[in-house]
C-alpha positions as CSV (number, residue, x, y, z in Angstrom):
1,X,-15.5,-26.4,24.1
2,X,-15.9,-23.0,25.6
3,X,-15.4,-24.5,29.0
4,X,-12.2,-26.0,28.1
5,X,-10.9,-22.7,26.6
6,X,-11.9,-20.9,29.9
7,X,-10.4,-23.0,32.2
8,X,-7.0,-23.5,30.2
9,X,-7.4,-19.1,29.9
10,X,-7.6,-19.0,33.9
11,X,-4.4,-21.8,34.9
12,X,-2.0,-20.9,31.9
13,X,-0.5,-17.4,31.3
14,X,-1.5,-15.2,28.4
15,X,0.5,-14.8,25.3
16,X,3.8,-13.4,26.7
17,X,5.3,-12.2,23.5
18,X,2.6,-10.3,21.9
19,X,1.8,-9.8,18.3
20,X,4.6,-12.1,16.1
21,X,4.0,-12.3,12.4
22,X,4.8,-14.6,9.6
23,X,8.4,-13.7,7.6
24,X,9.9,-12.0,11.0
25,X,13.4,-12.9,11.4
26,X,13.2,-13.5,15.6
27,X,16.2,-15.4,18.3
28,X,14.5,-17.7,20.9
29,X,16.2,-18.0,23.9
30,X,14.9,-20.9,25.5
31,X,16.4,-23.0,28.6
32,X,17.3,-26.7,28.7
33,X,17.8,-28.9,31.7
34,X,20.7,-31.3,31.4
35,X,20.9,-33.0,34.5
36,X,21.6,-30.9,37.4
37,X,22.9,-28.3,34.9
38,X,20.7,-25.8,32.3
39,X,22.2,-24.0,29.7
40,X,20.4,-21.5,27.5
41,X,19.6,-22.6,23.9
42,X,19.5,-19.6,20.9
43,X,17.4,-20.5,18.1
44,X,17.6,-17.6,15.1
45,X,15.3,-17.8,12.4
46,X,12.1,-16.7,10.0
47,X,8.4,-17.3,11.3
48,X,7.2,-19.5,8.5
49,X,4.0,-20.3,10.1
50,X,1.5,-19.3,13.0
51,X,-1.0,-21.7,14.3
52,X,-4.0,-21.1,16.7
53,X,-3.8,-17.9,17.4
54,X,-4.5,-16.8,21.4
55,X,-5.1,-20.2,22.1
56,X,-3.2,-22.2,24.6
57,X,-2.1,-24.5,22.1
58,X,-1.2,-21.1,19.7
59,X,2.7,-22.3,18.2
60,X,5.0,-20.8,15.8
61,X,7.1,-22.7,13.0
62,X,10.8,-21.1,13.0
63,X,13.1,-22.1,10.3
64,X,16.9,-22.0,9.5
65,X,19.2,-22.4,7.2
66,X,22.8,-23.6,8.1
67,X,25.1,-24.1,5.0
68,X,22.9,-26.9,3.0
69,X,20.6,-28.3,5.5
70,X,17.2,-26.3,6.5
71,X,16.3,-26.8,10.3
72,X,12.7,-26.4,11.7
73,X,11.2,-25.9,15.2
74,X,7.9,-25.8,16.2
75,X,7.4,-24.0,19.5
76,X,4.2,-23.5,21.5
77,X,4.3,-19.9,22.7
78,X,2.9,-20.7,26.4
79,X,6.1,-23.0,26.8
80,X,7.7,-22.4,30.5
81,X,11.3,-22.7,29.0
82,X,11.8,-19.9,26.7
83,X,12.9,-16.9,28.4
84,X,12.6,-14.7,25.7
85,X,11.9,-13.7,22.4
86,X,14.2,-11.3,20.2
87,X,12.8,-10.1,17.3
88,X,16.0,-9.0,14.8
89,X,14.2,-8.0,11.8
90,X,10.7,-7.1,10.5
91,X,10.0,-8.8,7.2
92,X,6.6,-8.1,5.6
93,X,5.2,-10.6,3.2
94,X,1.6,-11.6,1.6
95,X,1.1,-15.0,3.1
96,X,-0.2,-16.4,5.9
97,X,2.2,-19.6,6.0
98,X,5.1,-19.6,3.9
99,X,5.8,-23.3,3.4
100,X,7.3,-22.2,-0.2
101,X,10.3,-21.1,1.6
102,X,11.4,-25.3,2.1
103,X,12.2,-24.7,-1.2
104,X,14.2,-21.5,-1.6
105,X,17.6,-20.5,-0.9
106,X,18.9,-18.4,1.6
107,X,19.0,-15.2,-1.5
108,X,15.7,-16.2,-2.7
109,X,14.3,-16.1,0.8
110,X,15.7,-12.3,1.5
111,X,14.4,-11.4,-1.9
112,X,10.7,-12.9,-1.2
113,X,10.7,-11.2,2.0
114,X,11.3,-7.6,2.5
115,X,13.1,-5.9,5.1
116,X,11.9,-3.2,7.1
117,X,13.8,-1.6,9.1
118,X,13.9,-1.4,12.9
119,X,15.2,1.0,15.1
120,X,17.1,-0.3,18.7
121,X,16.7,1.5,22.1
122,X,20.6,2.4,21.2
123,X,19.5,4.5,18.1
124,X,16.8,5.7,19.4
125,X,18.4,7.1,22.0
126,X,20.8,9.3,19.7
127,X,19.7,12.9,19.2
128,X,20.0,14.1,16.0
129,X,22.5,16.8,15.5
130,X,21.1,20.6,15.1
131,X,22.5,23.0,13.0
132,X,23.2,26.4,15.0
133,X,22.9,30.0,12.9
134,X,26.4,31.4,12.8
135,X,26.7,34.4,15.4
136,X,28.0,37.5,13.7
């Protein structure tokens, strides 16, 4: 088995996106072919589970919830096509998989997992505003 592992670890490329967790809100940008045209494909929602690790076969279960209907998507994290991942809010939680969520709604969901906040390259950049003694 090890052999396997080594030789899949020397022809794919490591895990581009480093560390995601489970209950991050993230956007997946991913590209699909359509005949001779691609368009790029967003995909916004929690991490509800991740499965294998560092593996090559290491995927991440994002789910969404438009108006009634929940929608799922399991993506491998070596796949070719997704050009990037956005990660739009840090949510901690106590589980590793949060399968319970199938069964929430979208206020139960931002109540069972809690926000943290993160700060942009735009507010980071900002410098905070010094107060200057008067001169007498």
């Amino acid at each position: 088995m090890n052999i396997i592992h080594a030789f899949a670890n020397s022809n794919n490329p490591a895990n581009r996106w480093g560390d995601l967790k489970v209950g991050w809100t993230i956007r997946v940008h991913q590209k699909l072919k359509e005949g001779e045209k691609g368009k790029a494909s967003i995909f916004e929602g929690i991490i509800i589970a991740k499965k294998h690790g560092d593996e090559p076969g290491a995927s991440i279960t994002v789910r969404r919830v438009t108006g009634v209907y929940g929608v799922e998507k399991v993506y491998p994290l070596r796949l070719p096509s997704i050009e990037k991942i956005d990660v739009v809010k840090h949510g901690r939680t106590r589980r590793s998989k949060m399968y319970y969520l199938r069964d929430k709604t979208a206020r139960e969901i931002r109540k069972k997992t809690r926000a943290e906040t993160i700060t942009t390259k735009a507010e980071g950049a900002i410098a905070p505003v010094q107060e200057v003694p008067p001169t007498e």
